[in-house]
N, CA, C and O atoms as a printed pandas DataFrame, in Angstrom:
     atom_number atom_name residue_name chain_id  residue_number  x_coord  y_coord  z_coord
0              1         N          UNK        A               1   47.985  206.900 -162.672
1              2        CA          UNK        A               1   48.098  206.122 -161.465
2              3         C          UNK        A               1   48.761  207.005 -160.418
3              4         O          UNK        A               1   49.561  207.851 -160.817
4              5         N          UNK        A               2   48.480  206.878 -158.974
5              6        CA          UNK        A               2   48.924  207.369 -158.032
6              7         C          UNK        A               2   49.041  206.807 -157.133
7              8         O          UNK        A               2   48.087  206.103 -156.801
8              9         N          UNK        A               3   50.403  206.825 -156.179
9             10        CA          UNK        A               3   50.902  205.907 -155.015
10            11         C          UNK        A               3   51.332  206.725 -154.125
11            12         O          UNK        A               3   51.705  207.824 -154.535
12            13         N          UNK        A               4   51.413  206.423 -152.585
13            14        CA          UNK        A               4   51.392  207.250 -151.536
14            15         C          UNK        A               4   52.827  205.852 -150.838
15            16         O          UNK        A               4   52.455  204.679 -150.851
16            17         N          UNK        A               5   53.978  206.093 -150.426
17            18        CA          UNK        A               5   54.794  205.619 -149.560
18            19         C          UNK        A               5   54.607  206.483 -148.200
19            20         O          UNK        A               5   55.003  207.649 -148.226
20            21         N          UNK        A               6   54.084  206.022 -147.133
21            22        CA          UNK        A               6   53.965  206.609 -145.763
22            23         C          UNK        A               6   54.655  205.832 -144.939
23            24         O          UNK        A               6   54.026  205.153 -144.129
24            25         N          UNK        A               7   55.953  205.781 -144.975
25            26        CA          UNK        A               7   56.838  204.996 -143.726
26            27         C          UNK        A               7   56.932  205.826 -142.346
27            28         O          UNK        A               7   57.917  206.003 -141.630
28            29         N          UNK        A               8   55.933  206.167 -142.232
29            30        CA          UNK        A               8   56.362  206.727 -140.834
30            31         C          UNK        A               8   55.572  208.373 -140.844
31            32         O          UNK        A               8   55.701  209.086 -141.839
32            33         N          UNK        A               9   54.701  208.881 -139.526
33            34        CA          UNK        A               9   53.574  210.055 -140.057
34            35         C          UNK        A               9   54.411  211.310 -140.416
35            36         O          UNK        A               9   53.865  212.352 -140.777
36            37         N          UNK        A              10   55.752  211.176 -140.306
37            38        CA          UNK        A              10   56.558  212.401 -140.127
38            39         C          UNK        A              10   57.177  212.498 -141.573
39            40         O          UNK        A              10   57.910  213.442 -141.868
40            41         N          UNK        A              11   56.867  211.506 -142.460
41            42        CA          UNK        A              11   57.544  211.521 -144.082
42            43         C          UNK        A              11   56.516  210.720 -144.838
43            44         O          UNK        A              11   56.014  209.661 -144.460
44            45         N          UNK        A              12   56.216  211.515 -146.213
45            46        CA          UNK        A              12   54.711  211.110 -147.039
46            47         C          UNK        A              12   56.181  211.313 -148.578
47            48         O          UNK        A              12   57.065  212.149 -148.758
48            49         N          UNK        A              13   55.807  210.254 -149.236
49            50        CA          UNK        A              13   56.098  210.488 -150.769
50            51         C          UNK        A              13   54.725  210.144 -151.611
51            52         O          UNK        A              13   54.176  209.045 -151.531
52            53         N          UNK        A              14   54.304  211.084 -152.321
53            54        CA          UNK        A              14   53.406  210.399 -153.758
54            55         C          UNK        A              14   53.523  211.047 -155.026
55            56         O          UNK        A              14   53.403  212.238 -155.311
56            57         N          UNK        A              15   53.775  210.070 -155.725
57            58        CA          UNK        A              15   53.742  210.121 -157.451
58            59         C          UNK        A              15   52.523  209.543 -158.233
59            60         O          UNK        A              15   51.940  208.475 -158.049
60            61         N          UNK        A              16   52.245  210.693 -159.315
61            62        CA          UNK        A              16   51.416  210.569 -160.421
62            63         C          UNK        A              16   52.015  210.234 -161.246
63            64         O          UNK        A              16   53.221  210.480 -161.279
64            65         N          UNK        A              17   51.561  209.738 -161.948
65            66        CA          UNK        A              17   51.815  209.285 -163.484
66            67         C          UNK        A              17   51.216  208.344 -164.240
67            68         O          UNK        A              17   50.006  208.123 -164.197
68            69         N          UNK        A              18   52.080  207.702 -165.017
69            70        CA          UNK        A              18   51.449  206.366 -165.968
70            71         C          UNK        A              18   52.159  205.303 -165.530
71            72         O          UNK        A              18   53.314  205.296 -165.104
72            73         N          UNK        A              19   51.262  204.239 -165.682
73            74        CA          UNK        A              19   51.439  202.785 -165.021
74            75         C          UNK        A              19   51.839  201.996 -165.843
75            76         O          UNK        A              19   50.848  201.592 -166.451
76            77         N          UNK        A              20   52.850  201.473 -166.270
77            78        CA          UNK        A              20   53.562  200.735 -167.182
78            79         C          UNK        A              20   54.049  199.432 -166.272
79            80         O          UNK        A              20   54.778  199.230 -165.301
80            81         N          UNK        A              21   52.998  198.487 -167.394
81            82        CA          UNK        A              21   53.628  196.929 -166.739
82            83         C          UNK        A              21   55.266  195.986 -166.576
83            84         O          UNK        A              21   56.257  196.159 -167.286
84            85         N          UNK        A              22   55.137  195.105 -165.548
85            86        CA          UNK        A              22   56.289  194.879 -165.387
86            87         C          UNK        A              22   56.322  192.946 -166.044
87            88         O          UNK        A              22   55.660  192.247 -165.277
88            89         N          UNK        A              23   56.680  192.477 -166.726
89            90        CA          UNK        A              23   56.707  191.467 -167.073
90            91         C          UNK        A              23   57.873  190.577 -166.206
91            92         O          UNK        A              23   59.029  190.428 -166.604
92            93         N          UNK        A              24   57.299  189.984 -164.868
93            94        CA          UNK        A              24   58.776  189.326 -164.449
94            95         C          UNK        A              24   59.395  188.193 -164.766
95            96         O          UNK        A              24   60.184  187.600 -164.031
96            97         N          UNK        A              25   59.008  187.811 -166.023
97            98        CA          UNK        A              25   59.311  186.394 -166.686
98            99         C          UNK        A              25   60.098  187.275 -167.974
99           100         O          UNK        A              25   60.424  186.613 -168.959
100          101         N          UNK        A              26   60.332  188.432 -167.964
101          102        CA          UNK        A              26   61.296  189.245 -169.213
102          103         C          UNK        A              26   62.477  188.881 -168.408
103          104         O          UNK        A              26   62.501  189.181 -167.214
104          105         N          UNK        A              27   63.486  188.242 -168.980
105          106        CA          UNK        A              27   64.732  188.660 -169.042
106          107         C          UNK        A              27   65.403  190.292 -169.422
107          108         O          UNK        A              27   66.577  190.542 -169.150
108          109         N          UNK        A              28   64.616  191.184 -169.986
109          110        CA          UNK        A              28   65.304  192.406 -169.103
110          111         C          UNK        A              28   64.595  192.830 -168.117
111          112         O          UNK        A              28   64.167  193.964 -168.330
112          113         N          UNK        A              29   64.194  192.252 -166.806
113          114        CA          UNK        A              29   63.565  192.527 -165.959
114          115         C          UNK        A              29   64.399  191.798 -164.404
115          116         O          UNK        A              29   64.352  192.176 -163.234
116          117         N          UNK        A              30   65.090  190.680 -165.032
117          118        CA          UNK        A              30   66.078  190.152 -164.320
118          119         C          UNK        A              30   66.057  190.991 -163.478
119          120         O          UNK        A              30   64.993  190.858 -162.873
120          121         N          UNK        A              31   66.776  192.011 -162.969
121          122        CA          UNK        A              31   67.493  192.817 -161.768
122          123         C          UNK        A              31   66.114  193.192 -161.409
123          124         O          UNK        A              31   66.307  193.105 -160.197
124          125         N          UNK        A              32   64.771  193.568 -161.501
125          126        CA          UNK        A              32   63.640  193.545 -160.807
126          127         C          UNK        A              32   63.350  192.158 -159.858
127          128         O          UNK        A              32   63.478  192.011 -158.642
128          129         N          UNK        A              33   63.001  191.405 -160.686
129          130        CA          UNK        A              33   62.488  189.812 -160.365
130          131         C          UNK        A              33   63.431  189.638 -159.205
131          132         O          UNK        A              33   62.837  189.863 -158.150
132          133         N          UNK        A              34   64.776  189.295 -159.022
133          134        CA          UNK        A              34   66.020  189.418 -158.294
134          135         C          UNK        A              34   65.609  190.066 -156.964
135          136         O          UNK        A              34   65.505  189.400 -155.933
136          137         N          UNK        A              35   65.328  191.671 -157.035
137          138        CA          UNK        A              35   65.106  192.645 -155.679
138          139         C          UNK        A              35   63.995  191.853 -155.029
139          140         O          UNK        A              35   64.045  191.407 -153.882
140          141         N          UNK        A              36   62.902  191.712 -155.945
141          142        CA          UNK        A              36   61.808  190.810 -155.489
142          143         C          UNK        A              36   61.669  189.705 -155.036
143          144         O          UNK        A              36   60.530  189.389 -154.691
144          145         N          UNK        A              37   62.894  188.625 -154.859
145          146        CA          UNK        A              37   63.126  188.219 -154.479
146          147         C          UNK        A              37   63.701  188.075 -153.490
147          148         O          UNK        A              37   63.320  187.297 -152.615
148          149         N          UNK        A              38   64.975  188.952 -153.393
149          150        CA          UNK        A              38   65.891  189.076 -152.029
150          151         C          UNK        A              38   64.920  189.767 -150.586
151          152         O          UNK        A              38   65.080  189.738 -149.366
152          153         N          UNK        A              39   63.794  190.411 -151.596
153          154        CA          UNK        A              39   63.224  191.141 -150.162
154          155         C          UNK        A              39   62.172  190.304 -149.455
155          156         O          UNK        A              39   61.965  190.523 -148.262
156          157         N          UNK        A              40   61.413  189.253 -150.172
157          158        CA          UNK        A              40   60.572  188.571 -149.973
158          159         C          UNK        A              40   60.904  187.191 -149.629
159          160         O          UNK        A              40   60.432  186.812 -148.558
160          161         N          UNK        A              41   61.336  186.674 -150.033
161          162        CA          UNK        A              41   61.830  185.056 -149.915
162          163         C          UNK        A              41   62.436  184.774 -148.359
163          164         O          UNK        A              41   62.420  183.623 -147.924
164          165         N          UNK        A              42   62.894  185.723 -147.666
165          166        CA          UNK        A              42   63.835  185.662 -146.524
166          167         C          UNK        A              42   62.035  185.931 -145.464
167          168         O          UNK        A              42   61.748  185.109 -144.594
168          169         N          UNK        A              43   61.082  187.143 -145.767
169          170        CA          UNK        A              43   60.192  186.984 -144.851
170          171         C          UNK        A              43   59.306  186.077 -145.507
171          172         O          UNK        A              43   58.677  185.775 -144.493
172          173         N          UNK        A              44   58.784  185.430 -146.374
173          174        CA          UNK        A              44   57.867  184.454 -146.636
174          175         C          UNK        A              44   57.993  182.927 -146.418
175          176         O          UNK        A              44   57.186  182.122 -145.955
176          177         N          UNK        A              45   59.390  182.755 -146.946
177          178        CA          UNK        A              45   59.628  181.430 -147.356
178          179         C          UNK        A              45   60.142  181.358 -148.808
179          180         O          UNK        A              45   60.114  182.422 -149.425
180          181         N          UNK        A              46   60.642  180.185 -149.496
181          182        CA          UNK        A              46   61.215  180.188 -150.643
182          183         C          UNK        A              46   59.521  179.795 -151.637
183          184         O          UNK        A              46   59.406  180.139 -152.814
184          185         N          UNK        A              47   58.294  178.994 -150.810
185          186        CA          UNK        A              47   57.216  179.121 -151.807
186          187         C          UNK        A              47   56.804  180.568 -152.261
187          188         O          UNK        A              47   55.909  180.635 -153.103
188          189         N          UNK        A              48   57.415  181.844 -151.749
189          190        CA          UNK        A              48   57.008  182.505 -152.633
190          191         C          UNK        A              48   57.393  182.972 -154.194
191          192         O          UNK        A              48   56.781  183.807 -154.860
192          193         N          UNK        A              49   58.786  182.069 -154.669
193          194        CA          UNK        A              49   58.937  182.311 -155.908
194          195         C          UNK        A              49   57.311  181.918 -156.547
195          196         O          UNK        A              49   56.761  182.748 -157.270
196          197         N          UNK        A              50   56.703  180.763 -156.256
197          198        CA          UNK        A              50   55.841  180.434 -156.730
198          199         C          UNK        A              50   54.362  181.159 -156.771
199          200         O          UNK        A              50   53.375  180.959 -157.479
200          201         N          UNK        A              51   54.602  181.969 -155.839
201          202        CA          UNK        A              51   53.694  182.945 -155.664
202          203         C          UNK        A              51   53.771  183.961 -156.952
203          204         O          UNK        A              51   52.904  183.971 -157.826
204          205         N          UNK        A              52   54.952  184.833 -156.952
205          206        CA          UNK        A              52   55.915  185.732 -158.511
206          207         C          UNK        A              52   55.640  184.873 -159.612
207          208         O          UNK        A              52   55.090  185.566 -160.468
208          209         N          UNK        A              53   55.753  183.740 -159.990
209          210        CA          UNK        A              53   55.772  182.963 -161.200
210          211         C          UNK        A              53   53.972  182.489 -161.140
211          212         O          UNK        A              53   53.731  181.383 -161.623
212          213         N          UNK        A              54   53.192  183.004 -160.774
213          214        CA          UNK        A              54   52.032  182.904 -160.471
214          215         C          UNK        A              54   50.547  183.548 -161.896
215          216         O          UNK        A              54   49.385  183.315 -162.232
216          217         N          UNK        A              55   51.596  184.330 -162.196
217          218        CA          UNK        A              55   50.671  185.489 -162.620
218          219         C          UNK        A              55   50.468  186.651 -162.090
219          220         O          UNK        A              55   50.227  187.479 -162.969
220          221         N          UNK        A              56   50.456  187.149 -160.886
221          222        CA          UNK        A              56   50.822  188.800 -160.308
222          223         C          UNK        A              56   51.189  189.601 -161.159
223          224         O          UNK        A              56   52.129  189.367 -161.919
224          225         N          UNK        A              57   50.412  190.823 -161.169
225          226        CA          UNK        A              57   51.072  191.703 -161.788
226          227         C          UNK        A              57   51.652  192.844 -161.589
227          228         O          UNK        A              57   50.885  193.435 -160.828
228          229         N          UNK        A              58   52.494  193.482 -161.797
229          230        CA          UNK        A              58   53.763  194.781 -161.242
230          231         C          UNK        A              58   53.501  195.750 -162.412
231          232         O          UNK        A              58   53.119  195.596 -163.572
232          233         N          UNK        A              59   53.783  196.596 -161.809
233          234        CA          UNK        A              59   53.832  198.161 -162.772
234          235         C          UNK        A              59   54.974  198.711 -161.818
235          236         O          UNK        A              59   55.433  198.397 -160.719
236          237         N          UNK        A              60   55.228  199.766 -162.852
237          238        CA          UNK        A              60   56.315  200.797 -162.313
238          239         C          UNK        A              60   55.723  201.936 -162.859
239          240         O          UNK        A              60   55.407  202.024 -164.046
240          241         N          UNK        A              61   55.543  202.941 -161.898
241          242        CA          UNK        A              61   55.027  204.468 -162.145
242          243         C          UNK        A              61   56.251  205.221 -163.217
243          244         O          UNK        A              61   57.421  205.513 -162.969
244          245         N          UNK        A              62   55.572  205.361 -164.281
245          246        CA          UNK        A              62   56.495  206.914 -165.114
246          247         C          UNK        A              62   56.084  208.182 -164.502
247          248         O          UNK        A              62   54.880  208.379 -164.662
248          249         N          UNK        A              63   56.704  209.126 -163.839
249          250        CA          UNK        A              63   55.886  209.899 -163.105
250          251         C          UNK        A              63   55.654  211.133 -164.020
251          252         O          UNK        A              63   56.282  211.449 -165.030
252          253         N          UNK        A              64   54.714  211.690 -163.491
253          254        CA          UNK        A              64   54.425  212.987 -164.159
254          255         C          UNK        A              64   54.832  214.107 -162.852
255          256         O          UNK        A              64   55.802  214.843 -162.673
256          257         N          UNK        A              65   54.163  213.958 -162.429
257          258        CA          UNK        A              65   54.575  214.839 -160.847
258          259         C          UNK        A              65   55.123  214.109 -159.663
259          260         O          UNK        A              65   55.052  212.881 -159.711
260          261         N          UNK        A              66   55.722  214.729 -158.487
261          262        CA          UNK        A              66   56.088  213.692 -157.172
262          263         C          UNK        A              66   55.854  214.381 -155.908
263          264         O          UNK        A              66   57.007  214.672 -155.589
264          265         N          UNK        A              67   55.481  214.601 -155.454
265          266        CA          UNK        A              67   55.180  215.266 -153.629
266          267         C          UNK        A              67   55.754  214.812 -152.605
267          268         O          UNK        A              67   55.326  213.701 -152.292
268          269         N          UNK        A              68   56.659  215.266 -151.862
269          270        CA          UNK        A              68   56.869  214.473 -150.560
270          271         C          UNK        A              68   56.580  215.440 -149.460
271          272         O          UNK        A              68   56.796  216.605 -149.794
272          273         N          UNK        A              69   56.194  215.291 -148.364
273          274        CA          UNK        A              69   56.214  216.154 -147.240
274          275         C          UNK        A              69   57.084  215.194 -145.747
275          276         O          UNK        A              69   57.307  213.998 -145.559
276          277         N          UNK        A              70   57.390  216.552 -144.873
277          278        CA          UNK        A              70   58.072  215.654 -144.084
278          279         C          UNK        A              70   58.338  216.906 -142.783
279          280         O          UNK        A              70   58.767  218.047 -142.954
280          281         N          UNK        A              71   57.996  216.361 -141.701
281          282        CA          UNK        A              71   57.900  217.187 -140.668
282          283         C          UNK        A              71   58.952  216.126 -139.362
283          284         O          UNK        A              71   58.879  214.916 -139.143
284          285         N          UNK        A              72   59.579  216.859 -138.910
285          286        CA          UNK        A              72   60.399  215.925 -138.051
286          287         C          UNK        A              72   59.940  215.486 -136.764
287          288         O          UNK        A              72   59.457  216.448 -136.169
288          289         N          UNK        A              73   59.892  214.436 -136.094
289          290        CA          UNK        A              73   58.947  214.349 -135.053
290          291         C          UNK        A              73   59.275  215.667 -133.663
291          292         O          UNK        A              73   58.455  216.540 -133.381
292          293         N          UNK        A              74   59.914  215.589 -133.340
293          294        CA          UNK        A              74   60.490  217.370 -132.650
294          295         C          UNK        A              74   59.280  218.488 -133.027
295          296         O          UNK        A              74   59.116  219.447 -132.272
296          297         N          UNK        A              75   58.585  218.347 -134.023
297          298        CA          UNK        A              75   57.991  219.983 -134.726
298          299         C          UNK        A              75   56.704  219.393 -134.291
299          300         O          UNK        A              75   55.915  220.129 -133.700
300          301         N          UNK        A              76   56.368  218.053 -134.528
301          302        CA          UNK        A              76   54.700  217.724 -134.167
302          303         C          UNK        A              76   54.084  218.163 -132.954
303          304         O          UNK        A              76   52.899  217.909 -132.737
């Protein structure tokens, strides 16, 4: 699996690796489910727990490799 974070054209992160599922109904997943919550619930609404308890599914990259590039806007 491979993912690209582009917050902005002046900074690129991407990681390869393997895609390992996230079960958010595990209790050791608690402190995931939680972030996922605090970040979402405040812009959605509180129906999106119901959205998470839905069936969706999450992975977390094991990486094999990682790339970032980053040019400061000044150099463009």
């Amino acid at each position: 699996m491979s993912a690209t974070h582009l917050p902005a054209e002046e900074l690129a992160a991407t990681v390869h690796g393997r895609a390992i599922p996230i079960d958010v109904q595990d209790p050791a997943e608690r402190g995931f489910r939680q972030t996922l919550l605090d970040i979402y619930v405040p812009r959605y609404g509180a129906d999106w727990e119901n959205f998470l308890d839905s069936g969706v599914a999450y992975a977390r990259i094991d990486a094999d490799r990682m790339f970032t590039f980053y040019m400061p806007p000044e150099a463009a």
